[in-house]
N, C-alpha and C positions, 0 to 999 in steps of 0.2 A: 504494500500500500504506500500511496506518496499523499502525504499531507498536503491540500490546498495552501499554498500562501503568494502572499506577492511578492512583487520582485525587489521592490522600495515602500518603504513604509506609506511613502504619497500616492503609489498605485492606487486607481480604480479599481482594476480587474484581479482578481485573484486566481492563479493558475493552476489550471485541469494537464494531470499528468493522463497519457494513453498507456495503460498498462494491459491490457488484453485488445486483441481484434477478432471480428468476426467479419467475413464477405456474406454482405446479405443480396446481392446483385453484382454483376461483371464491375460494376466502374461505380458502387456505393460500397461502404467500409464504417461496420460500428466499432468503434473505440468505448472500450468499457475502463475509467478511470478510479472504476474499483472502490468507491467510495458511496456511501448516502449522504444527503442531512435533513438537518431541519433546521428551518429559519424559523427566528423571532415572529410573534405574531405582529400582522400589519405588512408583514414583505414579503416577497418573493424572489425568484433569480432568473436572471437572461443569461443565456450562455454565446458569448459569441464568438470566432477565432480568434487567437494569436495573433498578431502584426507580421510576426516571423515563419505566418500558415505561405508565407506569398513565394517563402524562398525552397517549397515544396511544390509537387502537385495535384495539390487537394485543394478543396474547396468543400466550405459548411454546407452540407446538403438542404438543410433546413432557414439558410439564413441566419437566421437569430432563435436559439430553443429556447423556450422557458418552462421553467421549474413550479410548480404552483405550490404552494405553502403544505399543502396536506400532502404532498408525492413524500413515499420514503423508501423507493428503490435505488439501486444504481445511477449512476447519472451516466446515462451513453451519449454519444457524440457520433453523430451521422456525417459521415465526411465524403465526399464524389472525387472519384479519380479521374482529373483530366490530362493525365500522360500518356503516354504512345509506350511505357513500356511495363513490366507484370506489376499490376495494381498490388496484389498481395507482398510481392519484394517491397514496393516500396511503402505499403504499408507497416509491414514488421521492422520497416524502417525508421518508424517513427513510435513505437514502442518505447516507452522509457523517456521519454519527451513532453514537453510542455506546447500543446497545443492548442489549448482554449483556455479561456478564461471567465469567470464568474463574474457578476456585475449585481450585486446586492440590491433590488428597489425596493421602492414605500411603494403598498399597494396601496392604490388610489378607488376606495369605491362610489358607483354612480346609479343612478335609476337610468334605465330604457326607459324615453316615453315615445308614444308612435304620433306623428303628427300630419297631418296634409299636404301640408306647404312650411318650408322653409325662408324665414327672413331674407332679403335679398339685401345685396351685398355689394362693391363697387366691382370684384373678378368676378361674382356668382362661379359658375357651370367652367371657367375657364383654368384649365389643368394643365396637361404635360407641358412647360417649356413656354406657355404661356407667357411668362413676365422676363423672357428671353431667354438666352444661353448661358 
């Protein structure tokens, strides 16, 4: 087991070691970092890559995972192989490694309400790329 910690006491993110792999698809990879927890009540966690995932070639299958307050399994790490060469080498390549990291939030809770129409607005409806490049 590798205990979570960060790297400087001012990190945000606290670091997910990959200590077991499984191939659950040709060019997907779960990292099991062998660990549970449990957060404080009121938070939860996002898990997102390493800054140093770039100098590999993997990528966060999931984007950004998050941990919900009641989970108390494993924490696995779904990672996509976009190499040209055997996904599993270089997977168990990255065993014993720091790959991801935790990100501690305050949950924020809200009511759903369902409405008709929405306030308008000066963008309204106007999205991708809209307010330029």
């Amino acid at each position: 087991m590798s205990i979570p910690k960060r790297g400087h006491e001012t990190d945000a993110g606290i670091d997910l070691t990959a200590m077991f792999v499984e191939q659950k698809r040709p060019d997907v990879f779960f990292f099991d970092t062998g660990i549970s927890i449990h957060v404080s009540d009121g938070y939860y966690v996002e898990i997102v890559p390493r800054s140093s995932i770039t100098k590999t070639d993997f990528l966060l299958a999931n984007s950004v995972g998050i941990i919900d307050p009641d989970y108390r399994g494993h924490i696995f790490l779904p990672f996509r192989y976009v190499g040209s060469g055997n996904g599993i080498q270089a997977a168990e390549r990255l065993l014993q490694q720091r790959i991801a990291q935790m990100l501690i939030r305050k949950l924020e809770s809200c009511q759903i309400e369902v409405v008709d129409a929405l306030e308008n607005t000066v963008r309204g409806s106007s999205g991708f790329g809209s307010t330029g490049s």
